[in-house]
N, CA, C and O atoms as CSV, one atom per row, in Angstrom:
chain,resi,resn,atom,element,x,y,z
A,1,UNK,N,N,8.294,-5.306,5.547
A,1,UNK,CA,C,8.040,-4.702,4.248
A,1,UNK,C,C,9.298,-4.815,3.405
A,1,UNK,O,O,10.410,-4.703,3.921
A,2,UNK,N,N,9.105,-5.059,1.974
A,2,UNK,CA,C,10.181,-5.460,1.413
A,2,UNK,C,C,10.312,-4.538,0.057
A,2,UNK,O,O,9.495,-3.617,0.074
A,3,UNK,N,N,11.119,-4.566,-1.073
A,3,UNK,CA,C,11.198,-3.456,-2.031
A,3,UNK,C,C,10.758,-4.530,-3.283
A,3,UNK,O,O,10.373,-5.687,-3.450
A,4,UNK,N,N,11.116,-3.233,-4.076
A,4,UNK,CA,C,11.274,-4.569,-5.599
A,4,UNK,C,C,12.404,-5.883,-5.349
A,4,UNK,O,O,12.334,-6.926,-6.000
A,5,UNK,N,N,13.517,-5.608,-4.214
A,5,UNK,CA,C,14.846,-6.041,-4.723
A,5,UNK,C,C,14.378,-7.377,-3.698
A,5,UNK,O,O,14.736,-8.513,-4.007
A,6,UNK,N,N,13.645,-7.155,-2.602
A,6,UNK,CA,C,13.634,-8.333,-1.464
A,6,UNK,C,C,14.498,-7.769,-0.756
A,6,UNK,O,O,15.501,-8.474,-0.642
A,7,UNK,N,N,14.564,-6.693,-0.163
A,7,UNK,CA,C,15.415,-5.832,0.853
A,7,UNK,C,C,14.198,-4.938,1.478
A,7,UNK,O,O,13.066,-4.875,0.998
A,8,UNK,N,N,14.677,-4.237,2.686
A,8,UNK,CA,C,13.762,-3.891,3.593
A,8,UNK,C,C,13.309,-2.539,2.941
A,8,UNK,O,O,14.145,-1.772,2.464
A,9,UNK,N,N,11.894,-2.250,2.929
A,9,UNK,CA,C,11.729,-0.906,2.147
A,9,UNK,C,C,12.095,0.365,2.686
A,9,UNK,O,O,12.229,0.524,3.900
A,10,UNK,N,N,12.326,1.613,1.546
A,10,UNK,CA,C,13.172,2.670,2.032
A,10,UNK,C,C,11.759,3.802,2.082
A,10,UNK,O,O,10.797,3.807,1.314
A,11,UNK,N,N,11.964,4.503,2.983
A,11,UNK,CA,C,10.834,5.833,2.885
A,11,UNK,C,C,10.701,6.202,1.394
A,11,UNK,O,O,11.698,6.153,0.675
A,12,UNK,N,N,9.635,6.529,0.964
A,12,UNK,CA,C,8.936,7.478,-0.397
A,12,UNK,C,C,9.240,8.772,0.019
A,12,UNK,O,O,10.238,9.333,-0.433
A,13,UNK,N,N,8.494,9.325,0.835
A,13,UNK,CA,C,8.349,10.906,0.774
A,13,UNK,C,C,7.717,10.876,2.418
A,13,UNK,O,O,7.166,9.897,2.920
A,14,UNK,N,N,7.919,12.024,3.006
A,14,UNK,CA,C,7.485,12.744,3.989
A,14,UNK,C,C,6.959,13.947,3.757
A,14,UNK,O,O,6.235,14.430,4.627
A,15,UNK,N,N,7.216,14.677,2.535
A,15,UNK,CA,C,6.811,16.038,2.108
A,15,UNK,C,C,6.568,15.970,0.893
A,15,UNK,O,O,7.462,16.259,0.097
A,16,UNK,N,N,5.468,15.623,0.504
A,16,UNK,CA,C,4.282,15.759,1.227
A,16,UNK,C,C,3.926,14.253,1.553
A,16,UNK,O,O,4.072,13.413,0.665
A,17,UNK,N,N,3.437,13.872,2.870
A,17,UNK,CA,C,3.288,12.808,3.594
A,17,UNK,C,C,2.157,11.981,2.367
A,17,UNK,O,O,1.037,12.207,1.907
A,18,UNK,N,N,3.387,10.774,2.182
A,18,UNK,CA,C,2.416,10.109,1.204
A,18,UNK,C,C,2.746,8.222,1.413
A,18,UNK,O,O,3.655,7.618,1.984
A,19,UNK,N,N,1.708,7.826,0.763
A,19,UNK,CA,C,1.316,6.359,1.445
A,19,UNK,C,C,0.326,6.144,1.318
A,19,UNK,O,O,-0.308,7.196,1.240
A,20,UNK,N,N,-0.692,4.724,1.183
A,20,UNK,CA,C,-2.135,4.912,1.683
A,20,UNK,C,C,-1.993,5.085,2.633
A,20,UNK,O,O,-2.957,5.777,2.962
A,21,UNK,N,N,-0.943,4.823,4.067
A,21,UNK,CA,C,-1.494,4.892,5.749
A,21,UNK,C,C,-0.810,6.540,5.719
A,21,UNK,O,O,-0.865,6.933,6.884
A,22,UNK,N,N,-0.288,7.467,4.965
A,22,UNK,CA,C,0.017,8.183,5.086
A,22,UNK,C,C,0.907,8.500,6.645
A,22,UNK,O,O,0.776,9.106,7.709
A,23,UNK,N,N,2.004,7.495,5.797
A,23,UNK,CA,C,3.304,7.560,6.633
A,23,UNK,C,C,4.480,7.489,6.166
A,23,UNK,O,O,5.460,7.092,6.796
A,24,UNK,N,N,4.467,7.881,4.990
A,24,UNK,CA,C,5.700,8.185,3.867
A,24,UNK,C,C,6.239,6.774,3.214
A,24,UNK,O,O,7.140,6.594,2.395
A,25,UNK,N,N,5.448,5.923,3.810
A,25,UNK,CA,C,5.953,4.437,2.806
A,25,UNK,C,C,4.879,3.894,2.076
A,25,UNK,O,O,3.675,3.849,2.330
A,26,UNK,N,N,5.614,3.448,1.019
A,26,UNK,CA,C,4.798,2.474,-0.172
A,26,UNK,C,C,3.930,1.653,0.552
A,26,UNK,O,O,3.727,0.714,-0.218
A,27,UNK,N,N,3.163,1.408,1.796
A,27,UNK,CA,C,3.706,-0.090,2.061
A,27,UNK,C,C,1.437,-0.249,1.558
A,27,UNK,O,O,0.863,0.695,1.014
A,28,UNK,N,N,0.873,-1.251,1.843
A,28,UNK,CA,C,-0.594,-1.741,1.503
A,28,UNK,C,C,-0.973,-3.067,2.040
A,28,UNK,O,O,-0.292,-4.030,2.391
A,29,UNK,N,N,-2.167,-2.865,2.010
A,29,UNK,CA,C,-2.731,-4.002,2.770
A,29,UNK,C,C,-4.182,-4.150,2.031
A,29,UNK,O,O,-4.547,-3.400,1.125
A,30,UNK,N,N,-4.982,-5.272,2.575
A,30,UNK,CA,C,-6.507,-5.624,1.713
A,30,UNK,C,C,-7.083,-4.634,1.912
A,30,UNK,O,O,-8.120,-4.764,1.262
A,31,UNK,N,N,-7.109,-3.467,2.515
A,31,UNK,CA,C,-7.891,-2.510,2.235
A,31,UNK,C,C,-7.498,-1.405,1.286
A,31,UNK,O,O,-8.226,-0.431,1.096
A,32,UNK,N,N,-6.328,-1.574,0.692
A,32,UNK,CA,C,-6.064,-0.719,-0.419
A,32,UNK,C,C,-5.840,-1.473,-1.469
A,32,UNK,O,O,-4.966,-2.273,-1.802
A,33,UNK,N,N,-7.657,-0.685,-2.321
A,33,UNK,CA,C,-7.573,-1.604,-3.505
A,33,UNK,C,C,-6.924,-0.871,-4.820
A,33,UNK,O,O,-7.084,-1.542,-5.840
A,34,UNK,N,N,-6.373,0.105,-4.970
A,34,UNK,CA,C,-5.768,1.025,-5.591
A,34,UNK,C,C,-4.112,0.105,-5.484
A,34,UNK,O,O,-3.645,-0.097,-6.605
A,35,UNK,N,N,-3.402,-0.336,-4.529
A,35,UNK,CA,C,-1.914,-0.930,-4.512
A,35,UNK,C,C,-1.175,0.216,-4.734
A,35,UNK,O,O,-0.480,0.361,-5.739
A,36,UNK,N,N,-1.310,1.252,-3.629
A,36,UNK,CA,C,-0.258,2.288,-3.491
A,36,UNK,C,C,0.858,1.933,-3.468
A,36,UNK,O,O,1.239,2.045,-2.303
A,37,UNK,N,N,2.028,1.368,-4.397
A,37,UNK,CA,C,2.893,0.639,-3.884
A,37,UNK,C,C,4.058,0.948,-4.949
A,37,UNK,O,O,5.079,0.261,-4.945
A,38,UNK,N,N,3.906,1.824,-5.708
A,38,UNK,CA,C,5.007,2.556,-6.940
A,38,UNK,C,C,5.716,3.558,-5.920
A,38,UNK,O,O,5.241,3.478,-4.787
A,39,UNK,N,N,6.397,4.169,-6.019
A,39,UNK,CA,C,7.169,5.018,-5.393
A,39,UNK,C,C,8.109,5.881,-6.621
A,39,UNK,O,O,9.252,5.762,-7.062
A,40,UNK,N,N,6.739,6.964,-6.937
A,40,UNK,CA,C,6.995,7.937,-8.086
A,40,UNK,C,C,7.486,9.348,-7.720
A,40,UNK,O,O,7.177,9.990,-6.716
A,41,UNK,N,N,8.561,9.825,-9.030
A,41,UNK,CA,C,8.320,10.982,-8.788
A,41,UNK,C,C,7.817,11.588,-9.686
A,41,UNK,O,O,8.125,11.113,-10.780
A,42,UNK,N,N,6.656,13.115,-9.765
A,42,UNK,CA,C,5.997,13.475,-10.179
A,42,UNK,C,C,6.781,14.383,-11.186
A,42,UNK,O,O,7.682,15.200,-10.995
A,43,UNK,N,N,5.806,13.751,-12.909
A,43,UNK,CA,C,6.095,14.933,-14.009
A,43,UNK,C,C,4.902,16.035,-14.070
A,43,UNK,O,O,3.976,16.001,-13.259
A,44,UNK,N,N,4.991,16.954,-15.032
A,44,UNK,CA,C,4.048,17.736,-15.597
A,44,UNK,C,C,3.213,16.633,-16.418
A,44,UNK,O,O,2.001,16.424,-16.375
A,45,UNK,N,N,4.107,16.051,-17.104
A,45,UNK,CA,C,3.574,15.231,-18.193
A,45,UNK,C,C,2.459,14.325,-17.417
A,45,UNK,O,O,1.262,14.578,-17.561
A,46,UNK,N,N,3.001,13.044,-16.423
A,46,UNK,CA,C,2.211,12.253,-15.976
A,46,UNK,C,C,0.786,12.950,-15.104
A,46,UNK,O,O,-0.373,12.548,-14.994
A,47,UNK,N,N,1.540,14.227,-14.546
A,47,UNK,CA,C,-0.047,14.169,-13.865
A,47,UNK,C,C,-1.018,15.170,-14.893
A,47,UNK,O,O,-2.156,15.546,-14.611
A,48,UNK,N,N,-0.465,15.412,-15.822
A,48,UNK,CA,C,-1.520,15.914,-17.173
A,48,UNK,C,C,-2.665,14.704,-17.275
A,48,UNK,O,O,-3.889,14.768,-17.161
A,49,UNK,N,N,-1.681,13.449,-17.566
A,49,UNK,CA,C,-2.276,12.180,-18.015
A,49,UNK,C,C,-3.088,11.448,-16.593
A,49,UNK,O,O,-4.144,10.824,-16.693
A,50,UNK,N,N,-2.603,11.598,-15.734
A,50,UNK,CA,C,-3.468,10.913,-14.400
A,50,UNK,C,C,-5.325,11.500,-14.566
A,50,UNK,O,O,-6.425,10.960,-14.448
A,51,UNK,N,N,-4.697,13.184,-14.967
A,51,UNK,CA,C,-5.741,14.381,-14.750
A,51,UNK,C,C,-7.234,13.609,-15.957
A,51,UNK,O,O,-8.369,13.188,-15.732
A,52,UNK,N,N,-6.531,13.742,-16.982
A,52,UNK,CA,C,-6.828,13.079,-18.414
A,52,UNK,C,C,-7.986,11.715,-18.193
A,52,UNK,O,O,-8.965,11.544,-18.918
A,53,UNK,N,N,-7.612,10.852,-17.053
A,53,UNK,CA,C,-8.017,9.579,-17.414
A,53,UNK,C,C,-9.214,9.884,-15.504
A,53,UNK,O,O,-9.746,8.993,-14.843
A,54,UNK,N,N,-9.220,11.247,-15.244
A,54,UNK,CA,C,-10.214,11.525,-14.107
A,54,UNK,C,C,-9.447,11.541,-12.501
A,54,UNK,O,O,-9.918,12.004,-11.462
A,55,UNK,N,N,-8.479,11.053,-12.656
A,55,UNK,CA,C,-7.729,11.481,-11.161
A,55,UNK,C,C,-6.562,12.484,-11.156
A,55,UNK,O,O,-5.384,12.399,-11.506
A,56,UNK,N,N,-7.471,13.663,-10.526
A,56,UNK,CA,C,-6.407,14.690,-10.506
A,56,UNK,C,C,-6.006,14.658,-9.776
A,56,UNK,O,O,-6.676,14.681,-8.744
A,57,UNK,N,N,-4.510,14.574,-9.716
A,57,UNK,CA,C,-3.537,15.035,-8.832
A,57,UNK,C,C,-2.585,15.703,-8.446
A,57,UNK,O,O,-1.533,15.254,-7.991
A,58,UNK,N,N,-3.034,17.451,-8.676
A,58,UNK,CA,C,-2.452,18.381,-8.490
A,58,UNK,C,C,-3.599,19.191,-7.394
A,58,UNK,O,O,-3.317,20.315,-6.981
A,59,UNK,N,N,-4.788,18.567,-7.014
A,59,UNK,CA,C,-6.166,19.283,-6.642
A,59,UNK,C,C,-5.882,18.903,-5.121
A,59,UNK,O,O,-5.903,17.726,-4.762
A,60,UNK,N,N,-5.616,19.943,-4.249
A,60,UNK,CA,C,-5.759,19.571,-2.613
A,60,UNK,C,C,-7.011,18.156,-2.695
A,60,UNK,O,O,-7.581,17.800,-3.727
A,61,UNK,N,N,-7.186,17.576,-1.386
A,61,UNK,CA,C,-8.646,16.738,-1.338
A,61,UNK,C,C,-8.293,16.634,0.178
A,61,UNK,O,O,-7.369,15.836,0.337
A,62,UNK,N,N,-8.798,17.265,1.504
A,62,UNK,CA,C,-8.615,17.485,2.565
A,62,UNK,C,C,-9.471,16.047,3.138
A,62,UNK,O,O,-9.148,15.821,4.304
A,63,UNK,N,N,-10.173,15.341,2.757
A,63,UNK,CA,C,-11.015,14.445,2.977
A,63,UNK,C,C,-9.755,13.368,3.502
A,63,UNK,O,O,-9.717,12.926,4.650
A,64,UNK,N,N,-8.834,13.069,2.536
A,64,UNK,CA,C,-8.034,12.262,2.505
A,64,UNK,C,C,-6.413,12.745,2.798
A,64,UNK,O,O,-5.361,12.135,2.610
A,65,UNK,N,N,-6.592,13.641,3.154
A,65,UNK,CA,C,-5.180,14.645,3.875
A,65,UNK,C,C,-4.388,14.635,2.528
A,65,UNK,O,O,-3.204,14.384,2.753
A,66,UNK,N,N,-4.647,14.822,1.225
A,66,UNK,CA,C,-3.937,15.190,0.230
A,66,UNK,C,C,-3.476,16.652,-0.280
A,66,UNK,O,O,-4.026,17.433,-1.056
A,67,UNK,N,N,-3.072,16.680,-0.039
A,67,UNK,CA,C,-1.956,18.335,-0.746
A,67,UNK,C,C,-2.272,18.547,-1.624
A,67,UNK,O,O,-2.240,19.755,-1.855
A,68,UNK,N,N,-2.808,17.649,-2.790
A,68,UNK,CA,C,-2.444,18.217,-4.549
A,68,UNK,C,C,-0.235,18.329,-4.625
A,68,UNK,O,O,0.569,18.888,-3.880
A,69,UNK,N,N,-0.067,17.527,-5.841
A,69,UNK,CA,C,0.891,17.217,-6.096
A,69,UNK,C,C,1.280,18.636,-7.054
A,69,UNK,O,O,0.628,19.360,-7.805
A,70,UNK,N,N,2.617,18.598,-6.614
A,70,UNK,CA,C,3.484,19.545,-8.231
A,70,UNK,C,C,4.770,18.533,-9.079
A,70,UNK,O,O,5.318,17.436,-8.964
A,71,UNK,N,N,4.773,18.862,-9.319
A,71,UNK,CA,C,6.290,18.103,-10.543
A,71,UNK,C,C,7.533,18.116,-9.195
A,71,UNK,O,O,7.652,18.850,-8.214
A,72,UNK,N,N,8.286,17.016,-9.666
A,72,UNK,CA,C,9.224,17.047,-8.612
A,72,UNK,C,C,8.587,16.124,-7.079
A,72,UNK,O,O,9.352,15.662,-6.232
A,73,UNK,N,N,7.594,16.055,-7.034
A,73,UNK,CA,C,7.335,15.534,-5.587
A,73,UNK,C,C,7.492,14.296,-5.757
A,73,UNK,O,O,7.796,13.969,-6.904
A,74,UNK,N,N,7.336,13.084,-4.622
A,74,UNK,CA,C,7.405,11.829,-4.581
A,74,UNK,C,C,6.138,11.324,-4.070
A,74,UNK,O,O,5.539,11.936,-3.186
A,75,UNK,N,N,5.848,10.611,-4.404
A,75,UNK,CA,C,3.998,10.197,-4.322
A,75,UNK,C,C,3.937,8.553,-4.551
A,75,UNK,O,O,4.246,7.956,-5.582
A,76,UNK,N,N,3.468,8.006,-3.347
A,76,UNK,CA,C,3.161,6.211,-3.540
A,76,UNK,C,C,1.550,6.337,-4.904
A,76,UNK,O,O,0.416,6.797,-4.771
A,77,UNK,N,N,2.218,5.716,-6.007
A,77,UNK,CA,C,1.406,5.384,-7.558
A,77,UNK,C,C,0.414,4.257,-7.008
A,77,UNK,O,O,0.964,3.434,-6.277
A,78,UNK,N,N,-0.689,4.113,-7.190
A,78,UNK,CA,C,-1.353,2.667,-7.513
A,78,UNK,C,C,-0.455,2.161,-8.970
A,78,UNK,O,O,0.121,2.802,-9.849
A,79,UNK,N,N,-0.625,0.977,-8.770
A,79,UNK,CA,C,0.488,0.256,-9.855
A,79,UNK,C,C,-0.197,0.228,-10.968
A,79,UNK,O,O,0.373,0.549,-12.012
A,80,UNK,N,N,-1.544,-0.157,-10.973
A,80,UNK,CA,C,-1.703,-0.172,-12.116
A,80,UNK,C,C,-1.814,0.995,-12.992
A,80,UNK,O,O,-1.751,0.872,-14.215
A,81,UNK,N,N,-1.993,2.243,-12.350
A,81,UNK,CA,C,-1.941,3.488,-12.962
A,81,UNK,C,C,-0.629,4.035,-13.249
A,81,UNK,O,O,-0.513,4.842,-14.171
A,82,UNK,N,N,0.258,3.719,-12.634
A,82,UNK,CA,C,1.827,3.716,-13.149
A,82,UNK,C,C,1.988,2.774,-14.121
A,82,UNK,O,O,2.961,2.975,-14.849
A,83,UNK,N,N,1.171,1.569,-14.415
A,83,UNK,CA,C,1.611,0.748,-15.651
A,83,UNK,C,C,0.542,1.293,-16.738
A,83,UNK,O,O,0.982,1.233,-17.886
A,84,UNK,N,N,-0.515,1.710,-16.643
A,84,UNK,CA,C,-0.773,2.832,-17.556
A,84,UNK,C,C,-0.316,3.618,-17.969
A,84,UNK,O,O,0.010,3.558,-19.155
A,85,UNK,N,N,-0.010,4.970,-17.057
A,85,UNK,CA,C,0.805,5.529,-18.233
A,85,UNK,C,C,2.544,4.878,-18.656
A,85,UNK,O,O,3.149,5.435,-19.572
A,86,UNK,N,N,3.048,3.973,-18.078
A,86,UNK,CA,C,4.069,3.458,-18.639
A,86,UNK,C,C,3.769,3.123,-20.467
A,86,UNK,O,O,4.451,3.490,-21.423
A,87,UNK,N,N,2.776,2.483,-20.452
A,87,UNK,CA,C,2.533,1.865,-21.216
A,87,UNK,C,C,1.704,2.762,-22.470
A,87,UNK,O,O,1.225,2.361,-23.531
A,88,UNK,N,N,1.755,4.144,-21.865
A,88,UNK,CA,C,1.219,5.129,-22.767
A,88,UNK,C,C,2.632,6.174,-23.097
A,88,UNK,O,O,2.686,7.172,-23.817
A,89,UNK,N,N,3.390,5.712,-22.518
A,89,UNK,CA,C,4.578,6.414,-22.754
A,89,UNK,C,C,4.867,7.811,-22.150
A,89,UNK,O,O,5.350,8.664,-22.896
A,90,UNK,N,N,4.520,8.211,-20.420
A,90,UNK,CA,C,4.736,8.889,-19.838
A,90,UNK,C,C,4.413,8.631,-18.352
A,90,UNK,O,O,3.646,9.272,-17.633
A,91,UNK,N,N,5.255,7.419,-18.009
A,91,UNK,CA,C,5.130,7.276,-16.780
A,91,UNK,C,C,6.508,7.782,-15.962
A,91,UNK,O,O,7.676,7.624,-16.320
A,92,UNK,N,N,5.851,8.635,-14.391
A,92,UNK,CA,C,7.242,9.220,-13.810
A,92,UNK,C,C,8.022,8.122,-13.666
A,92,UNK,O,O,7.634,6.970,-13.862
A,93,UNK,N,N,9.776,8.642,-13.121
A,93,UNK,CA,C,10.552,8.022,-12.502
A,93,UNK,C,C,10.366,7.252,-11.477
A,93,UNK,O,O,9.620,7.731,-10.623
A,94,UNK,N,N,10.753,6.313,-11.287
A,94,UNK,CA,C,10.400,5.465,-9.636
A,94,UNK,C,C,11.751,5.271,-8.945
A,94,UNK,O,O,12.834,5.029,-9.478
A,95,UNK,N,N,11.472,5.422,-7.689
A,95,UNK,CA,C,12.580,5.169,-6.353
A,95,UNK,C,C,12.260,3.556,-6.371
A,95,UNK,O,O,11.227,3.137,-5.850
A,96,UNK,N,N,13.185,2.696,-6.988
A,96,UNK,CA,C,13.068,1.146,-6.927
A,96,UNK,C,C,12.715,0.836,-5.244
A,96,UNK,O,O,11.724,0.249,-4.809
A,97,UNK,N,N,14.072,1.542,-4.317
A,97,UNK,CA,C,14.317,0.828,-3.187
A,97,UNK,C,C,12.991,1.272,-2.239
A,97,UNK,O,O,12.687,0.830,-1.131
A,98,UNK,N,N,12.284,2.330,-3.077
A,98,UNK,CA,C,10.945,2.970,-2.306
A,98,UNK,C,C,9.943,1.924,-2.279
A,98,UNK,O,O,9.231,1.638,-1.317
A,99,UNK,N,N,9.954,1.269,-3.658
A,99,UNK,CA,C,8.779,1.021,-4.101
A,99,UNK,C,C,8.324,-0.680,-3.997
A,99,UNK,O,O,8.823,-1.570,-4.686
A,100,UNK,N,N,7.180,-0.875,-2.883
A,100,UNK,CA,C,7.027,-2.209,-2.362
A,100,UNK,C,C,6.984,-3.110,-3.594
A,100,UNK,O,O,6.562,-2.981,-4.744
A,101,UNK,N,N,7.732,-4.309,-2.729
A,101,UNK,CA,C,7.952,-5.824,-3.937
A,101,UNK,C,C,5.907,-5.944,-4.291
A,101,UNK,O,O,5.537,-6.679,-5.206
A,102,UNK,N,N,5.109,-5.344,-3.656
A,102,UNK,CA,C,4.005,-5.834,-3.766
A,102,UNK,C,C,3.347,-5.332,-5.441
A,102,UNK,O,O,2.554,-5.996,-6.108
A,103,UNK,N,N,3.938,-4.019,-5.814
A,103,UNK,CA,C,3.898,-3.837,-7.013
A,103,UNK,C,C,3.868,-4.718,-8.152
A,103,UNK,O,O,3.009,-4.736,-9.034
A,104,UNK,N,N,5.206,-5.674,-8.017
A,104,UNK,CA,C,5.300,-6.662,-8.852
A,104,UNK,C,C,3.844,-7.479,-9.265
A,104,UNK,O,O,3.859,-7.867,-10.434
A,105,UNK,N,N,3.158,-7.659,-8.849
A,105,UNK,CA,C,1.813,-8.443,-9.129
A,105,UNK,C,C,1.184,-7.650,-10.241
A,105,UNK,O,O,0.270,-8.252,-10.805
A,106,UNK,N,N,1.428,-6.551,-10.654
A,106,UNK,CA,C,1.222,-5.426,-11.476
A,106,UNK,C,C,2.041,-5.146,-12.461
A,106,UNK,O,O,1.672,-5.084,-13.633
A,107,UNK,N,N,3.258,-4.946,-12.054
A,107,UNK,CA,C,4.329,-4.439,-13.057
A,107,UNK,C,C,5.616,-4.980,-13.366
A,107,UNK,O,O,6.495,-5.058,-12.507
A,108,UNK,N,N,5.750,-5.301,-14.367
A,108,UNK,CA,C,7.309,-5.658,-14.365
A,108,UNK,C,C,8.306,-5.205,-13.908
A,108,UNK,O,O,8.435,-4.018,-14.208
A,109,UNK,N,N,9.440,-5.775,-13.044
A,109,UNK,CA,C,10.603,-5.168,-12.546
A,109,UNK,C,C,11.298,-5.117,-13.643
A,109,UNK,O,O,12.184,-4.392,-13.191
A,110,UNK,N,N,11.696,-5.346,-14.994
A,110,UNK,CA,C,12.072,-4.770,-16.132
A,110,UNK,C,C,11.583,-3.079,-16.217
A,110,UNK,O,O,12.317,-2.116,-15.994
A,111,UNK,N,N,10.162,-3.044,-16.597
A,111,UNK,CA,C,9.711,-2.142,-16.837
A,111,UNK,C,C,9.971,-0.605,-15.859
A,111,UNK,O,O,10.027,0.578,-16.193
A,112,UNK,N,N,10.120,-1.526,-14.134
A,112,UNK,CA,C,10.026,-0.363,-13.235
A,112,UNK,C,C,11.506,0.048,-13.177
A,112,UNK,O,O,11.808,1.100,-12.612
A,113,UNK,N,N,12.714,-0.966,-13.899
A,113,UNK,CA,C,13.552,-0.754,-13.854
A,113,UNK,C,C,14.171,0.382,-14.992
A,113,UNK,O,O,15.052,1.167,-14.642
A,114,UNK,N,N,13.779,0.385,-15.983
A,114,UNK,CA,C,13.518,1.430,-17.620
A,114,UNK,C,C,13.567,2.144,-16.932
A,114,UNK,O,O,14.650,2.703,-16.762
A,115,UNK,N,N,12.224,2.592,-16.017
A,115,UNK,CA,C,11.850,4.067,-15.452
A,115,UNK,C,C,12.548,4.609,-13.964
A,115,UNK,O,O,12.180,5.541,-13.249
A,116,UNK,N,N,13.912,3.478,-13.753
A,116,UNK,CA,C,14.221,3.778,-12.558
A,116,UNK,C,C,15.459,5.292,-12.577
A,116,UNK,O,O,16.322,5.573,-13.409
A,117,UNK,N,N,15.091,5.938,-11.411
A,117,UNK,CA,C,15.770,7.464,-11.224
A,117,UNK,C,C,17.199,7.095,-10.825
A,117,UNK,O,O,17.601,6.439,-9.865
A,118,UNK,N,N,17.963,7.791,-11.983
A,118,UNK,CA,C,19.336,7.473,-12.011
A,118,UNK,C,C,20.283,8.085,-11.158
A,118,UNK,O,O,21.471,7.769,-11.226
C-alpha cells in the first residue's frame, strides 16, 4: 500500500476504527466502490455538507460498525465526496501520508495538497 507520495501508507485512525476493512487504513480494493481512500479530518462544516447531500455522518450505523463521527476525528473519505465538497469549498483537512496514492484517480495531489494538515 502506498500514499499520495509513493511511500508506504501511514495509519488514518484507530479511534474510531476507520477504513472500508475497518482497520484504521485508507487502503481499497474492487469491492469498494465508494474509494475510501482520503484520509480526513472531520469539520462541523464538512459533515453539515456530507449530511446535506444524504450521507450522514455523525449518525451511529451498527450494521457497518460505524460510530457516527464528531469534528476532530479522522475518517477514510470516498474521494469523490472529498472532491465534492473541495470543490464546494468545505472540504476537511487530509493526512497526505494517510491517504492512499489510489485517491489520485479522483483527486488532484495539488488539490489534496491545498487541504493538507499543517
Amino acid at each position: 500500500m502506498k500514499n499520495v507520495f509513493g511511500e508506504p501508507l501511514k495509519l488514518c485512525c484507530n479511534e474510531p476504527k476507520t477504513g472500508y476493512f475497518r482497520d484504521g487504513y485508507c487502503r481499497t480494493d474492487d469491492s469498494d466502490y465508494g474509494n475510501h481512500t482520503v484520509c480526513a479530518i472531520m469539520t462541523k462544516k464538512f459533515l453539515e455538507f456530507s449530511k446535506s447531500k444524504g450521507n450522514d455522518l455523525t449518525s451511529p450505523n451498527e450494521q457497518y460498525a460505524f460510530p457516527g463521527l464528531n469534528p476532530g476525528d479522522k475518517w477514510c473519505l470516498c474521494s469523490l465526496r472529498w472532491k465534492e465538497a473541495f470543490d464546494a469549498g468545505c472540504a476537511p483537512l487530509v493526512e497526505l501520508e494517510s491517504t492512499n496514492e489510489k485517491a489520485l484517480k479522483y483527486v488532484s495531489l495539488d488539490s489534496l495538497i491545498t487541504n493538507a494538515k499543517k
